[in-house]
N, C-alpha and C positions, 0 to 999 in steps of 0.2 A: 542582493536577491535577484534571482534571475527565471523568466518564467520563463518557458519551452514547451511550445504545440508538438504533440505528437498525433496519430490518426487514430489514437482513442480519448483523447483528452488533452490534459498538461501534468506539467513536471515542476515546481517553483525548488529551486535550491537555495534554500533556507541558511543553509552552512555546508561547508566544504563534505562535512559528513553526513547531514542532514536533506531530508527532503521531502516537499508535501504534493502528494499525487490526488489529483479531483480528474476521475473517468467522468468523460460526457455524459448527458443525458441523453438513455433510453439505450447505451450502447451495447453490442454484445461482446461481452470481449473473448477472442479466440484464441488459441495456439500460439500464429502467427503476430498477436496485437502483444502475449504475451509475453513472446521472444525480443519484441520491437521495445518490450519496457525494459525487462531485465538487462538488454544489450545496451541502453540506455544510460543504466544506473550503474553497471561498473566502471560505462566510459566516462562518466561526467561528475563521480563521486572518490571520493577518499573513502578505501577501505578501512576495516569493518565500517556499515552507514547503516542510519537510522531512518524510519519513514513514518510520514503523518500520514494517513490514510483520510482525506475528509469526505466522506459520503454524501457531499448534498446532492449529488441527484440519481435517480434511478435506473440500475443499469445489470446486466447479468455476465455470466458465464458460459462458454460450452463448458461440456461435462472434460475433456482435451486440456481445457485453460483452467478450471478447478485443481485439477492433479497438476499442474505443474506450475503455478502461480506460487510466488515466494518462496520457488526453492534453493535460492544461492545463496550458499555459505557466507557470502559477505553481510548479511542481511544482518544485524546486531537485535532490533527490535522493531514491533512495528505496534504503533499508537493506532485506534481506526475511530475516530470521531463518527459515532452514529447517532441521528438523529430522533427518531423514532424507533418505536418500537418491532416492525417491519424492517427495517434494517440490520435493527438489532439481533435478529433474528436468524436473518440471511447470513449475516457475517458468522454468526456462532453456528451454522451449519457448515462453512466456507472452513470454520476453524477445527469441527469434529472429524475432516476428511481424514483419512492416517495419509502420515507423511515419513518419508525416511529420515527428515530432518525437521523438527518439532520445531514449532514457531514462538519467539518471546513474541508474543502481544496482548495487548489491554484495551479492551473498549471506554468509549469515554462518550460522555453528551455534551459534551464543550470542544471546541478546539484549545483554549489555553489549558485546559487542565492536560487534557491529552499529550501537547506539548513543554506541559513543566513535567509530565512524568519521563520526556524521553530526554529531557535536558538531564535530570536525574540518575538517569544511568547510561548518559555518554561516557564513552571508554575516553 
């Protein structure tokens, strides 16, 4: 397990395919922050990869970073550990944006469970 600071949070690589992303708190995340993850996860993962998304802290989007946030084909599924209801929320509008490429994801109020569902359908 290996954790890695980036300028919007970290990156913990969990398994060669796998990996769990916590954005800072209060962060916004842009374009730029968003290109800086993506570019991130094809260098440092085994395609197709899997993502835990844990939400503990509170953080936004430009409208720039919603459209294009989780659009690489290499993406297999993504688990997003929400906390509250407020989260829960935000994330299910994050999830209603239309995309060219539909996203496998599931929300969860745990992180184990969240994480046995994507051990579950590792390729």
């Amino acid at each position: 397990m290996t954790i890695h600071k980036l300028s919007f949070g970290e990156i913990t690589i969990l398994k060669p395919n796998l990996a769990e992303v916590i954005i800072g708190s209060h962060i916004e995340m842009d374009l730029q922050m968003v290109s800086e993850y993506h570019e991130f996860l094809l260098t440092h993962l085994d395609h197709p990869f899997n993502l835990l998304i844990n939400k503990i802290h509170q953080y936004s989007y430009t409208f720039e970073a919603q459209q294009h946030l989780g659009t690489l084909p290499q993406i297999n599924s993504m688990a997003v550990v929400a906390y509250n209801s407020v989260t829960e929320n935000s994330t299910n509008s994050l999830i209603a944006i239309p995309r060219a490429m539909p996203w496998n994801i599931q929300l969860f109020k745990e992180r184990k469970t969240a994480l046995d569902w994507l051990e579950s359908i590792a390729l």
